[in-house]
N, C-alpha and C positions, 0 to 999 in steps of 0.2 A: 652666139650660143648654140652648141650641138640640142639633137632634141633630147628629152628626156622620157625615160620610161616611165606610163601612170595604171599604177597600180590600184586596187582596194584602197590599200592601206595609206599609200602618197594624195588619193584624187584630192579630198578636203583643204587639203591644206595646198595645192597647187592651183586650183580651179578661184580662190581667192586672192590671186597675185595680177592684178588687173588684167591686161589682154593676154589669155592664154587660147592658142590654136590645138586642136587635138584633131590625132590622126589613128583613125581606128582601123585597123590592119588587120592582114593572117598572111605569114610565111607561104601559104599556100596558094594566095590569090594573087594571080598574073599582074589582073588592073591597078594593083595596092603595090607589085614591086614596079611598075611604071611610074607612078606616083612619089614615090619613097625617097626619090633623088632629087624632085620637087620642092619637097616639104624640108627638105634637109637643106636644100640651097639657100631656100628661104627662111629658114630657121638661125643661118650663117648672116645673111644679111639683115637679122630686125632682135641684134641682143636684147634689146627691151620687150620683147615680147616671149611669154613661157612657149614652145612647141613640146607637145607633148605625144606621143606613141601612145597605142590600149593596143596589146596583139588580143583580138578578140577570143583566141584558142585560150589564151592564160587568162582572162579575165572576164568570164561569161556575165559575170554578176552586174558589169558596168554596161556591154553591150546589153544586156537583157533591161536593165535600171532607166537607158536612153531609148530604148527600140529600135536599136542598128538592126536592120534588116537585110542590109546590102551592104559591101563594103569593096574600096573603101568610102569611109564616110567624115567629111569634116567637117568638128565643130569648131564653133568660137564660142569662147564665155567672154564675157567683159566684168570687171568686178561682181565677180559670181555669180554673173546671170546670163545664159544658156542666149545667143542672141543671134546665131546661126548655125544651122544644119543640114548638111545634104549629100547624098551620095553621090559617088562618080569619080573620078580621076578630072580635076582641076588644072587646065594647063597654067604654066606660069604665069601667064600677062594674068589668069581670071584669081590666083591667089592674091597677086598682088596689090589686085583692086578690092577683092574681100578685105583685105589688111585697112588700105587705105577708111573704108567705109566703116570698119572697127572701128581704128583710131576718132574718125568723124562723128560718130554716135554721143548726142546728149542726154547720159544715163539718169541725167535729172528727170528729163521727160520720161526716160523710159520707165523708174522706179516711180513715176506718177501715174504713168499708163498703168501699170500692174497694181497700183494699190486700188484706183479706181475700178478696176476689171476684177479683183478679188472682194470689192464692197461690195460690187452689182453682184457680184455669187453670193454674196451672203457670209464669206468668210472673215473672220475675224483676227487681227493683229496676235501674234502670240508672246 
């Protein structure tokens, strides 16, 4: 699967398609067009997973929503939930192991960590 562009209007409904990788870019940034070819190979090679683009020039609202600071910056969501993030240009072997550690994640646990961690806040189910 080529990547896809994520938009405002697309994120919602992308960011809930099990393991999606996002690639937060700018046309401008050297480290982000060294990257780009990366993200794109591995994008080719894991159809089952969404890869997704945010040019952070076109889409302030997402970078500023996340706190991209630096770019570029790659997430992972796992059934809609935010489960790694970091900046820097990711050589191949270290994408592929983020992948691997996706895939491995027990999001039962994780969706138990988070409701326990939102009780101890005080927040409540909505």
């Amino acid at each position: 699967m080529a990547t896809i562009e994520i938009t405002e209007q697309n994120f919602n409904e992308v960011a809930d398609q099990g393991i999606v990788l996002l690639d937060f870019w700018a046309a401008w940034c050297g480290p982000c067009r060294t990257f780009g070819p990366i993200f794109e190979k591995a994008s080719e090679a894991h159809g089952d997973i969404v890869f997704g683009k945010i040019d952070t020039e076109a889409q302030p609202a997402l970078s500023e929503g996340f706190e991209i600071r630096s770019i570029p910056t790659v997430m992972a969501i796992r059934d809609g939930i935010v489960v790694f993030q970091q900046a820097g240009v990711l050589p191949a072997r270290a994408l592929e192991d983020l992948i691997g550690q996706v895939r491995a994640l027990d999001m039962d646990a994780i969706r138990t960590e988070i409701a326990a961690d939102m009780k101890e806040a005080g927040v409540k189910d909505s």
